[in-house]
VEXBALO-271074 format. One record per residue (C-alpha): residue number from 0; residue in one letter; x, y negated, z negated. Coordinates in nm, 2 decimals. Each point is the difference from the previous one (the first is absolute). Layout:
+------+------+--------+--------+--------+
| resi | resn |     px |     py |     pz |
+------+------+--------+--------+--------+
|  NUM |    A |      X |      Y |      Z |
...
+------+------+--------+--------+--------+
END
This chain:
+------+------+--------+--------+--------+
| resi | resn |     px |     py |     pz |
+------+------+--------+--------+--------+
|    0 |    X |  -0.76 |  -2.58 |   1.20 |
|    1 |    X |  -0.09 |   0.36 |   0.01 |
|    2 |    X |  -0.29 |   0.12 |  -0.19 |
|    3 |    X |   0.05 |   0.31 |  -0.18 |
|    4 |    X |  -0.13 |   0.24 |  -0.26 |
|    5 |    X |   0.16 |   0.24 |  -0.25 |
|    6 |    X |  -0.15 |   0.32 |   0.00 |
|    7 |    X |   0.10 |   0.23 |  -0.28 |
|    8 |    X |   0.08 |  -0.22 |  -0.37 |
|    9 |    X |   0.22 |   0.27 |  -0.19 |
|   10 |    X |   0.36 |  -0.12 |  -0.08 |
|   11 |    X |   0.08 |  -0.10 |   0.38 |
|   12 |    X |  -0.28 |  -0.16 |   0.07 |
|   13 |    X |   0.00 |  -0.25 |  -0.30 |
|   14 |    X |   0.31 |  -0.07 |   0.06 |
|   15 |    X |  -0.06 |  -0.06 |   0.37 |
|   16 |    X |  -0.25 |  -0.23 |  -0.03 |
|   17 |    X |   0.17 |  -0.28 |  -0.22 |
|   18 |    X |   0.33 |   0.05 |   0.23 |
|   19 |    X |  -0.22 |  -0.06 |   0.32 |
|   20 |    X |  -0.14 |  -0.35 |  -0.18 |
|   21 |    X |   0.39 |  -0.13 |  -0.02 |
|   22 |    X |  -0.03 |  -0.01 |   0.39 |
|   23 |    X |  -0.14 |  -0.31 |   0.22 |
|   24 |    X |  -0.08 |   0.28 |   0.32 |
|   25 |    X |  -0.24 |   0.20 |  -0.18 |
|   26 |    X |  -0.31 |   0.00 |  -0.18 |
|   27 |    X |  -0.11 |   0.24 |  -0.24 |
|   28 |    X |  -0.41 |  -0.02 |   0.08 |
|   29 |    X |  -0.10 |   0.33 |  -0.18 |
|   30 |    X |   0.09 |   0.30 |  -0.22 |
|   31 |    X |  -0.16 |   0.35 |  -0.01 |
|   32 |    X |   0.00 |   0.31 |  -0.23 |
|   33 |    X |  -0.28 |   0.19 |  -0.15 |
|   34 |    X |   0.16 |  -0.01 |  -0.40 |
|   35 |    X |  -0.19 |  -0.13 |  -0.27 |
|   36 |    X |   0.33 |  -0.22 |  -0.10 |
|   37 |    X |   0.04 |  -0.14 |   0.38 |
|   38 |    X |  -0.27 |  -0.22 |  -0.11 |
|   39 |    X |   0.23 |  -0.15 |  -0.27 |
|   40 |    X |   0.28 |  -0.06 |   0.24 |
|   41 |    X |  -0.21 |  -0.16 |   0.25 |
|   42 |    X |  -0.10 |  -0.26 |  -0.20 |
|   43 |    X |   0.33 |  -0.09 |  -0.11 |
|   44 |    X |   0.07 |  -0.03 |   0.33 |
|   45 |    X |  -0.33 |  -0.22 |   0.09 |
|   46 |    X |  -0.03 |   0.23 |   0.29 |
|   47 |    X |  -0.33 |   0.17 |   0.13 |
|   48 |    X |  -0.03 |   0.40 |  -0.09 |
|   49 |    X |  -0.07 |   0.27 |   0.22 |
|   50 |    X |  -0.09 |   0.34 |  -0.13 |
|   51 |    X |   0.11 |   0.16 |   0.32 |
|   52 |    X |   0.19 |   0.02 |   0.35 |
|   53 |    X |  -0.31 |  -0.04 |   0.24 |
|   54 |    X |  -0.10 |  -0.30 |  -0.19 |
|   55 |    X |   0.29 |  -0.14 |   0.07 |
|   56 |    X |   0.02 |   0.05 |   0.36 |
|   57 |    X |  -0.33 |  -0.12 |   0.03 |
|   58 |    X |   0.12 |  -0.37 |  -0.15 |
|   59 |    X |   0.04 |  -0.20 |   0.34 |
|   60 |    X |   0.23 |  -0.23 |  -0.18 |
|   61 |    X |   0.25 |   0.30 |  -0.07 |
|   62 |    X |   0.28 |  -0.01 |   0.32 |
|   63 |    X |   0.20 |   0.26 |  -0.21 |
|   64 |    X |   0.01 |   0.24 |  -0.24 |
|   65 |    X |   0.33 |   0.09 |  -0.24 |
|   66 |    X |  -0.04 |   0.40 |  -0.11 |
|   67 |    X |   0.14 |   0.03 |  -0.33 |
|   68 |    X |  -0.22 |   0.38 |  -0.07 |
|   69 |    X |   0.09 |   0.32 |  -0.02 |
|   70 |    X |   0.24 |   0.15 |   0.19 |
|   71 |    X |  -0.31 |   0.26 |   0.12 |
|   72 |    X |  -0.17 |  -0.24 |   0.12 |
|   73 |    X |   0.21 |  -0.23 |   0.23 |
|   74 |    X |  -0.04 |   0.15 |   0.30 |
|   75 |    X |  -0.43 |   0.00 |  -0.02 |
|   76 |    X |  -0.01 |  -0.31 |  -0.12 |
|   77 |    X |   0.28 |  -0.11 |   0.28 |
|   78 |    X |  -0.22 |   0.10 |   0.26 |
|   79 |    X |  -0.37 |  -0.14 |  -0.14 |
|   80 |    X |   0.23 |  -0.34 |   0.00 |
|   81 |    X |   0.09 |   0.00 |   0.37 |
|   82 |    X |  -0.34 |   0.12 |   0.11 |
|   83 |    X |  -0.17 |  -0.28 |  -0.18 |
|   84 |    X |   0.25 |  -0.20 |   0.16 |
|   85 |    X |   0.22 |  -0.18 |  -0.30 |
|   86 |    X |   0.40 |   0.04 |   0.02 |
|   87 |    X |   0.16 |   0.22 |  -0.26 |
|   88 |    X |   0.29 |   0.00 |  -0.24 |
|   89 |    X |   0.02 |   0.27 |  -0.21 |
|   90 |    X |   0.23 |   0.14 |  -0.25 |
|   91 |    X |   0.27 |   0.31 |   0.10 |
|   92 |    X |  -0.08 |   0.30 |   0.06 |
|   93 |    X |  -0.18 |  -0.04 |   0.31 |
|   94 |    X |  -0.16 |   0.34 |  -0.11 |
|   95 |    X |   0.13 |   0.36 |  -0.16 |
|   96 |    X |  -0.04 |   0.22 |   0.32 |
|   97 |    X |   0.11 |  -0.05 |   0.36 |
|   98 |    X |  -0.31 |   0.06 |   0.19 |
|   99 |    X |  -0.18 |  -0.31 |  -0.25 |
|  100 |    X |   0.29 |  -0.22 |   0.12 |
|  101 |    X |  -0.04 |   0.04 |   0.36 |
|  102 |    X |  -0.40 |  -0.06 |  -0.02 |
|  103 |    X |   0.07 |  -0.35 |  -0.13 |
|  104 |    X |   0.24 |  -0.01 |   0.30 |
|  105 |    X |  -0.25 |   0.03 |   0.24 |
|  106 |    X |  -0.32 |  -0.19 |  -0.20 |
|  107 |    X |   0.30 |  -0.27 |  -0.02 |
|  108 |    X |   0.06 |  -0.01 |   0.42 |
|  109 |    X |  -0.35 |   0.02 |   0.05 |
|  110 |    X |  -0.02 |  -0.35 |  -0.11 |
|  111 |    X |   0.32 |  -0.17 |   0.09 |
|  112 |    X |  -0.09 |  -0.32 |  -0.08 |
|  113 |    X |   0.01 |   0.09 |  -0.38 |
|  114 |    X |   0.32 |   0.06 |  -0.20 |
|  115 |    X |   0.04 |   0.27 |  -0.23 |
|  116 |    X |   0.31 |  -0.02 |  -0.25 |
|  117 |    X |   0.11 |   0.26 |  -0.28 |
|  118 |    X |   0.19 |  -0.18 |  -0.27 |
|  119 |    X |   0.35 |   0.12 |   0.03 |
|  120 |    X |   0.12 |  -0.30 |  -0.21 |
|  121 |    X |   0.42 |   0.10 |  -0.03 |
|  122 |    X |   0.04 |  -0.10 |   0.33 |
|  123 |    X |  -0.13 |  -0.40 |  -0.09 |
|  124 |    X |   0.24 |  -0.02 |  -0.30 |
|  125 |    X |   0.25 |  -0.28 |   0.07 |
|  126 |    X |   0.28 |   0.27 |  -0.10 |
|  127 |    X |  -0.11 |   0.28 |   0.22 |
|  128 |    X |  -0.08 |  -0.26 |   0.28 |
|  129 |    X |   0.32 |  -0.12 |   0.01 |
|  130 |    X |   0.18 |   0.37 |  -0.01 |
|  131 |    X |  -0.22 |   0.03 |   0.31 |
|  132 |    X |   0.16 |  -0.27 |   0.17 |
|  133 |    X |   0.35 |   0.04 |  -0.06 |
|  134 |    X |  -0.07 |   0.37 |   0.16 |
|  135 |    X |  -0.14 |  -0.17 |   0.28 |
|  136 |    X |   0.26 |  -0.24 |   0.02 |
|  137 |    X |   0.27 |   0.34 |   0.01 |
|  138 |    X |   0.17 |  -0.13 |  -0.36 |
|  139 |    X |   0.02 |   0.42 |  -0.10 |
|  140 |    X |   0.00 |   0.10 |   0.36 |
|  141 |    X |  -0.22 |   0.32 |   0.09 |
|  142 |    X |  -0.20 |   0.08 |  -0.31 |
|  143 |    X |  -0.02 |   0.39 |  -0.06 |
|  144 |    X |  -0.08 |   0.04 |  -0.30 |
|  145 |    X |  -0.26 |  -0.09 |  -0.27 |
|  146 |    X |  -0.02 |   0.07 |  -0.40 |
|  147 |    X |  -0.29 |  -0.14 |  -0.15 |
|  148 |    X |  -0.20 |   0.01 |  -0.38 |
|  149 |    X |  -0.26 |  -0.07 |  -0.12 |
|  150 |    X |  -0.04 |   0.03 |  -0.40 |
|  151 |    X |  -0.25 |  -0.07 |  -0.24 |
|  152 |    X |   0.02 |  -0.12 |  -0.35 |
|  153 |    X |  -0.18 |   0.31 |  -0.21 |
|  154 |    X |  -0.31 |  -0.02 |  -0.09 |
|  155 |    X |  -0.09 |   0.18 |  -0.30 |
|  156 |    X |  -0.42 |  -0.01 |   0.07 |
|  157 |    X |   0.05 |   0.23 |   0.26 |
|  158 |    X |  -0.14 |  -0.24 |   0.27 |
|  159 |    X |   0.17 |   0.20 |   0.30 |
|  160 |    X |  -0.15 |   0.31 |  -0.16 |
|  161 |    X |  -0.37 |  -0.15 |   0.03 |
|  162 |    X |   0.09 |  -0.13 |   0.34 |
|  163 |    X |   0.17 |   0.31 |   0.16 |
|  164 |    X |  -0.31 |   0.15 |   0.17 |
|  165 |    X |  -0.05 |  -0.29 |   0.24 |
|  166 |    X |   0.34 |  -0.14 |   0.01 |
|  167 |    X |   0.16 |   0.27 |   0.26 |
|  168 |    X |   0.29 |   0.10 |  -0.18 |
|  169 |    X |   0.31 |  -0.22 |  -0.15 |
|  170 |    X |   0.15 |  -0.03 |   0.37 |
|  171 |    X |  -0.30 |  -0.12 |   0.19 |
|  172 |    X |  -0.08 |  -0.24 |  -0.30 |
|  173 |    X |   0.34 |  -0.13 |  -0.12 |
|  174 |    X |   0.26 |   0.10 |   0.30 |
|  175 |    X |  -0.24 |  -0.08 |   0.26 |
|  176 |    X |   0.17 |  -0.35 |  -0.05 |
|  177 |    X |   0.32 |   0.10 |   0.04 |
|  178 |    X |  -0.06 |   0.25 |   0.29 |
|  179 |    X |  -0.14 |  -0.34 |   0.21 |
|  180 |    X |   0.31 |  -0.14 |  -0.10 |
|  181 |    X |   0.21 |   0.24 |   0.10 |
|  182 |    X |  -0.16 |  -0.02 |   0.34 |
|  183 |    X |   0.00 |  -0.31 |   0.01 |
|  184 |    X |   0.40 |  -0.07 |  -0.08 |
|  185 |    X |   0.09 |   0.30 |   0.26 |
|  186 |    X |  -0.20 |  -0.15 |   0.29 |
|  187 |    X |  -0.29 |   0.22 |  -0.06 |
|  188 |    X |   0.14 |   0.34 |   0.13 |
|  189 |    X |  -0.19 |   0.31 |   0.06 |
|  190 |    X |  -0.03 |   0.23 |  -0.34 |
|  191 |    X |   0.13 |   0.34 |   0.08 |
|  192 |    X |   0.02 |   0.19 |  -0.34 |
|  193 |    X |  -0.08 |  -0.05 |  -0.35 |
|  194 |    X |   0.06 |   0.18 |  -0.34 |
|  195 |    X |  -0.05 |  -0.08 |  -0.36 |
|  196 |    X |  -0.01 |   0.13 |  -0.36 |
|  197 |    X |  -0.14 |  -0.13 |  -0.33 |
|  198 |    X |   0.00 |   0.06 |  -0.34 |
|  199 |    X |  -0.26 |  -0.09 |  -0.31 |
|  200 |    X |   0.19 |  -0.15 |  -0.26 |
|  201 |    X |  -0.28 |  -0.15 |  -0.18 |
|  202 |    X |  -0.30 |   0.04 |   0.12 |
|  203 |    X |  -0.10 |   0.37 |  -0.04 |
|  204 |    X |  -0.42 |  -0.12 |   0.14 |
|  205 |    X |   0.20 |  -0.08 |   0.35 |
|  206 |    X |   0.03 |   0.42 |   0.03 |
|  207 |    X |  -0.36 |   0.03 |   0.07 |
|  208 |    X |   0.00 |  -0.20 |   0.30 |
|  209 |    X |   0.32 |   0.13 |   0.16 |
|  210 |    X |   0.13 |  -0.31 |  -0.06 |
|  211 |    X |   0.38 |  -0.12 |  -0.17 |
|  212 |    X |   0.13 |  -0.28 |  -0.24 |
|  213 |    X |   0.32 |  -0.02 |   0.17 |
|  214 |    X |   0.03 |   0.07 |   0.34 |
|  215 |    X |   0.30 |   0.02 |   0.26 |
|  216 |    X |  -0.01 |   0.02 |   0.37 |
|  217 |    X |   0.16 |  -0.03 |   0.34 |
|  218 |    X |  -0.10 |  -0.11 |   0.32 |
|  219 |    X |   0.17 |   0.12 |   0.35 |
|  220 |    X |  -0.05 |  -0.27 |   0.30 |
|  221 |    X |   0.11 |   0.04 |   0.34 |
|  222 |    X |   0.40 |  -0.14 |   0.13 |
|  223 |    X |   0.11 |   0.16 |  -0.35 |
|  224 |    X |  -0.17 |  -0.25 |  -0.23 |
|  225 |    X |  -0.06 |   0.06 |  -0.31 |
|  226 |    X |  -0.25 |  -0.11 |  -0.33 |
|  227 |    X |   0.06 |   0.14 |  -0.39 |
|  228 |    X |  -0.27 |  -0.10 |  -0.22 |
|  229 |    X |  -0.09 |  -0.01 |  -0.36 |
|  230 |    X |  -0.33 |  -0.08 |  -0.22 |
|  231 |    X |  -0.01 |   0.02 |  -0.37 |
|  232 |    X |  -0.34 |  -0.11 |  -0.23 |
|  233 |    X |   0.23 |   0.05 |  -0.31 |
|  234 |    X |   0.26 |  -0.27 |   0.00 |
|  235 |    X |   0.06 |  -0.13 |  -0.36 |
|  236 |    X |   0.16 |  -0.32 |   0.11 |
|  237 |    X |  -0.28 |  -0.19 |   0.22 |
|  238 |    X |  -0.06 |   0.03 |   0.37 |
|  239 |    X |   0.28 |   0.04 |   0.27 |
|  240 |    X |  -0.04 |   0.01 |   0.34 |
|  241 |    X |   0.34 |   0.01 |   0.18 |
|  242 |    X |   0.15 |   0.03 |   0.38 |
|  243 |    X |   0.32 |   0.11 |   0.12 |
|  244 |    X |   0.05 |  -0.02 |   0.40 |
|  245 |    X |   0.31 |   0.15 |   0.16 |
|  246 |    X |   0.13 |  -0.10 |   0.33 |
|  247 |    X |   0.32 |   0.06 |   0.19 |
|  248 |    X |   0.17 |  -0.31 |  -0.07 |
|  249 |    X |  -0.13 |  -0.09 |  -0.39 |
|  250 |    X |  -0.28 |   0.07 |  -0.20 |
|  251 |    X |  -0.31 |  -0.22 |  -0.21 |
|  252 |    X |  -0.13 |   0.05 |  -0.34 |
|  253 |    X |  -0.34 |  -0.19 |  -0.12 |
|  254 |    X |  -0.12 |   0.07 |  -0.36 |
|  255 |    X |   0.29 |   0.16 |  -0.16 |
|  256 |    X |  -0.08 |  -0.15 |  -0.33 |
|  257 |    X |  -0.35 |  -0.03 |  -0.04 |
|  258 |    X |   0.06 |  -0.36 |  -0.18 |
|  259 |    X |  -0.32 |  -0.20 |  -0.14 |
|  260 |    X |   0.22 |  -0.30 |   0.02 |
|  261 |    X |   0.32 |  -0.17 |   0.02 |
|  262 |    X |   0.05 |   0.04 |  -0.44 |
|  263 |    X |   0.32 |   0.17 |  -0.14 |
|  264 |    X |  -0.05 |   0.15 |  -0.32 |
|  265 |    X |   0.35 |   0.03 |  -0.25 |
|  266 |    X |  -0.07 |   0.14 |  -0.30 |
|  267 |    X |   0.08 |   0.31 |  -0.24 |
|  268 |    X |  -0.12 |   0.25 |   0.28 |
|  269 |    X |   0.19 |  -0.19 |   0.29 |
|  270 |    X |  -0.03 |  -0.19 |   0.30 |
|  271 |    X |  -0.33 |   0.06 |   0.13 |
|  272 |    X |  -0.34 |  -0.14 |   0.21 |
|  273 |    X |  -0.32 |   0.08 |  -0.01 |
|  274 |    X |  -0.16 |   0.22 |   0.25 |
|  275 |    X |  -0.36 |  -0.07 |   0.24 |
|  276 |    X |  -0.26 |   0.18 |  -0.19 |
|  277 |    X |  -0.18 |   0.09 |   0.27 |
|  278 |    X |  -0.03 |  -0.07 |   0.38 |
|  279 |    X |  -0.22 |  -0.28 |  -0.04 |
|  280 |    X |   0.29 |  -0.24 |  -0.15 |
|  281 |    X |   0.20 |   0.18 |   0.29 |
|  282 |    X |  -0.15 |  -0.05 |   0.31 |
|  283 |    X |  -0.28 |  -0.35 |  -0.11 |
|  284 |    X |   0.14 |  -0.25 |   0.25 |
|  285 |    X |  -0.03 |   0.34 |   0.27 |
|  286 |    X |  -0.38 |   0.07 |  -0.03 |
|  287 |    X |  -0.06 |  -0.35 |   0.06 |
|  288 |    X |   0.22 |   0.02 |   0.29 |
|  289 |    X |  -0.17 |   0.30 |   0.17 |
|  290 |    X |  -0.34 |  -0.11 |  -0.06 |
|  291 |    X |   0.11 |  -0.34 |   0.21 |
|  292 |    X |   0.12 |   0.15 |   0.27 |
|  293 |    X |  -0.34 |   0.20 |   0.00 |
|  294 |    X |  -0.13 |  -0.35 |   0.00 |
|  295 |    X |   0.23 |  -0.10 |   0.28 |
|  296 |    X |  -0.08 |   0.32 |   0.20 |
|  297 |    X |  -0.34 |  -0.14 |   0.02 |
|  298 |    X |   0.01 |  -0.34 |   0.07 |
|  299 |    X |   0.25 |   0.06 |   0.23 |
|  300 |    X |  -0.17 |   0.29 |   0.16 |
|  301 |    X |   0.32 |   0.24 |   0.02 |
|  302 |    X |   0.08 |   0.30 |  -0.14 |
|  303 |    X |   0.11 |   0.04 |  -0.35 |
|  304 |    X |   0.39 |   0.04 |   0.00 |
|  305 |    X |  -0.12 |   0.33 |  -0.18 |
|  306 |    X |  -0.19 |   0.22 |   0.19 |
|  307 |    X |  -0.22 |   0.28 |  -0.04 |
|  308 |    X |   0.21 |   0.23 |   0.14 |
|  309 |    X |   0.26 |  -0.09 |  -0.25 |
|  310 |    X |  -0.25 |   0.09 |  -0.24 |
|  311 |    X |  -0.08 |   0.30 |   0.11 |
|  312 |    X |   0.35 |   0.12 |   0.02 |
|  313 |    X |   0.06 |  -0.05 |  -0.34 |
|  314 |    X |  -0.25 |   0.21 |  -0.08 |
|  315 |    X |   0.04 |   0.26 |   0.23 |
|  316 |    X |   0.36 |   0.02 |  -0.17 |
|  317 |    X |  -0.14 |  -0.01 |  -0.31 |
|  318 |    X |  -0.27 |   0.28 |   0.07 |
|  319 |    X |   0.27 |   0.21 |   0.11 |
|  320 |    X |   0.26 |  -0.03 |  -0.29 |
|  321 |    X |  -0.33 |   0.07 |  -0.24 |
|  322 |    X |   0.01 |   0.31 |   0.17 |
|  323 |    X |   0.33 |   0.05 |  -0.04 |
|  324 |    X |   0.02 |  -0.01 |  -0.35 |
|  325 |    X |  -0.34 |   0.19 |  -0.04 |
|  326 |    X |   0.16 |   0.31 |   0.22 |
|  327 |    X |   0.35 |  -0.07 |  -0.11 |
|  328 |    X |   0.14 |   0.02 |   0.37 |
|  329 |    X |   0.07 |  -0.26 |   0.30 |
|  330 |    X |  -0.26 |  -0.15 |   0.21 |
|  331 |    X |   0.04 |  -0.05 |   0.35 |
|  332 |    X |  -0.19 |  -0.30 |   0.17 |
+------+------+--------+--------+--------+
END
């Protein structure tokens, strides 16, 4: 078993930790976060506390570390990992900016016998995995094309208001996902050109950080391949996250309906099912399945089948189509 600890106990985090104890190859040996109501958790948990990062590495029992903080604060807290030596998985973005993304890069080959992961967690859903495959396996022949979404149920609080100054923007937080996917269905092409547009439909508080409700965009690659994206935080339905991928010969869909389960509903309003809330219900079995082959990475000591550079492509797309909606024109990479 891999020893680990959970760094970070805001919504992730707490749900990380009790996901991690469903699995036989890892071993949830400490938490860490400096809130007064981490405490609470933490003993709910019957798990020792730390009140912060260096603490943590300092444990000699601690192989691992899972980063469930801040987007600001991956990449620092990346690279204070890997120096003290511990393997890493730590939720997407890799960071907000290019130049924080290739630092981890090099921290990361510095010590080569240590895996790094970013949790890109569409690509370990059984549904997505399997679209992988059949592309593989030529069932749509030559992929070229890419339309992906990512959408939010609404969340009246204004939650993404509070968390726009360190979230990098509605592409980099919620389309980062499906830009990885994207690049990952089309055999991870060069990005040529991007462009996108926004609007606020609800969320006026978004304006002061430059940043969108509803966001479109599109992504040029190299051999005429091409992504179209969309991100909403103002769905009224529930979560839907949904793929198309076109190829020369036929074409996949994953996610169309954004079912909760396999019920019907017949009655006065029509035929009906209810929708995944959010992307928890979702995508479940999928974190589980990316923080095992994390797990697997290291005790088989290979590289994770997602690498940094795939991480730090996403972003770099994602920086870029931030930028493109901020100066309303097309970015070229």
């Amino acid at each position: 078993m891999l020893n680990i600890a959970v760094v970070g106990l805001g919504w992730w985090g707490r749900i990380i930790v009790p996901l991690a104890k469903t699995s036989s190859r890892l071993r949830v040996v400490r938490v860490a976060d400096p809130a007064p109501a981490a405490a609470q958790f933490a003993a709910s948990q019957d798990l020792p506390l730390s009140k912060s990062l260096d603490e943590v590495l300092r444990d000699p029992q601690v192989e691992g570390v899972v980063l469930c903080t801040p987007h600001t604060q991956h990449t620092d807290q990346i690279v204070r990992a890997a120096n003290a030596g511990k393997h890493v998985f730590c939720e997407k973005p890799l960071a907000l900016d290019l130049s924080e993304c290739r630092r981890v890069e090099a921290v990361a080959a510095q010590h080569p016998r240590l895996k790094v992961m970013i949790g890109y967690g569409r690509r370990f859903d059984p549904s997505y995995s399997d679209a992988y495959d059949k592309i593989r396996s030529g069932l749509i022949g030559t992929p070229f094309l890419v339309r992906s979404q990512n959408l939010d149920m609404n969340d009246p609080s204004g939650f993404f208001v509070r968390f726009a100054p360190t979230s990098g923007g509605i592409f980099l937080d919620c389309s980062v996902h499906d830009i990885d996917l994207a690049r990952w269905f089309l055999g991870r092409p060069k990005p040529l050109r991007v462009f996108a547009a926004g609007t606020i439909a609800l969320h006026e508080g978004l304006r002061e950080f430059g940043d969108v409700d509803n966001g479109v965009a599109t992504c040029e690659f190299e051999d005429g391949k091409l992504a179209c994206f969309y991100a909403s935080r103002t769905m009224a339905h529930g979560h839907e996250s949904s793929t198309e991928i076109f190829g020369t010969k036929g074409r996949l869909a994953i996610g169309e309906n954004p079912r909760l389960n396999r019920v019907e509903i017949s009655d006065a309003h029509g035929v009906r099912n209810e929708c995944t809330p959010t992307f928890y219900e979702r995508f479940e079995e999928a974190f589980l399945r990316e923080t095992l082959e994390f797990v697997q990475a290291v005790q088989d000591d290979r590289s994770p089948a997602l690498t940094l550079r795939d991480a730090t492509e996403a972003t770099r797309i994602g920086v870029a189509l931030r930028e493109s909606l901020q100066t309303r024109r097309a970015v070229e990479l």
